[in-house]
N, C-alpha and C positions, 0 to 999 in steps of 0.2 A: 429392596434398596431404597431409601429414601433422597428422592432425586431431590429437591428444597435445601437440603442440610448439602448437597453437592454443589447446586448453583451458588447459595448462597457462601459458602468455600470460595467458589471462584470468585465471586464479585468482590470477596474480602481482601483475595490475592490479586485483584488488582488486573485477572485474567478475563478480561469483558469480549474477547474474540472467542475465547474456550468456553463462556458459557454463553455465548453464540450461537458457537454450533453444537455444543451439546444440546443446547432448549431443543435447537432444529432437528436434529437429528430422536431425540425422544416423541416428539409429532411427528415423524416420516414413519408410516406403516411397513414394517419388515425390516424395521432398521435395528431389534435387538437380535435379530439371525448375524449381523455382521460382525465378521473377525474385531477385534477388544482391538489389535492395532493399528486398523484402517480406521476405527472411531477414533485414537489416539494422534494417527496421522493426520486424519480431517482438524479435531480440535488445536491441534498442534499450526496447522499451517491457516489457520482460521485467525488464530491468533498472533500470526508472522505477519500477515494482512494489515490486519487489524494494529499494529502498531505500527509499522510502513504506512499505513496513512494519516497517522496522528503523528509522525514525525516531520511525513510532508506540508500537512496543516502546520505544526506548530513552525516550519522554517519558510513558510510562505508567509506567513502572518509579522515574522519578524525580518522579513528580506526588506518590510517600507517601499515596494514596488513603488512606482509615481505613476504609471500607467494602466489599466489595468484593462484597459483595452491593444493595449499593444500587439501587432502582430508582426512575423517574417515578410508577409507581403507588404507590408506599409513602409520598411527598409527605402532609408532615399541614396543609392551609390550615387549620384553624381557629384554630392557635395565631396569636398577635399577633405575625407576623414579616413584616406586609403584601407577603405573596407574591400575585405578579399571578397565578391559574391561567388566564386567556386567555393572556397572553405563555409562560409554559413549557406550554401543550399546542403555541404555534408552534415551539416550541425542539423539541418532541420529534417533531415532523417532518422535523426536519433540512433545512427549506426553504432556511436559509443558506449553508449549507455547503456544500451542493449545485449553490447558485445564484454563489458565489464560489471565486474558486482559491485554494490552500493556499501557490500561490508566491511568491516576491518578485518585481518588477518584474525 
């Protein structure tokens, strides 16, 4: 099998998380004994990664933050800006987000 003609496949497809883990997975010793769909499922979720963070990047870059040190603890409630602090201590749990998918139907 000429793994080069494979990489370069991926890198052409634009799948830079699958030849990721394919490189990785070709240097892991005892890695050609493993089931073709568990290498399949790795590349696969390597590359679910791998664009979940270039999406994050690409919407953090275009959000124009103003702060970029801003944090939860630096919150001033006493000004008259009737901020709930019960509702953003749930927010800074991330119990949402967590508990919902990021994807479309």
């Amino acid at each position: 099998m000429d793994t080069n003609a494979v990489l370069e496949t991926l890198h052409t497809l634009k799948l830079e998380g699958m030849a990721k883990a394919f490189e990785e997975m070709l240097n892991k010793t005892g890695s050609r004994n493993v089931d073709p769909v568990e290498w399949i499922k790795l590349m696969a979720e390597s590359e679910d990664k791998t664009r979940a963070e270039r999406r994050f990047h690409s919407r953090l870059c275009t959000a124009k933050l103003r702060d970029s040190e801003a944090n939860f603890v630096d919150i001033d409630y006493s000004t008259l800006r009737q901020l709930d602090r019960v509702k953003f201590e749930e927010l800074i749990k991330c119990d949402w987000i967590a508990g919902h998918s990021l994807r479309c139907p």
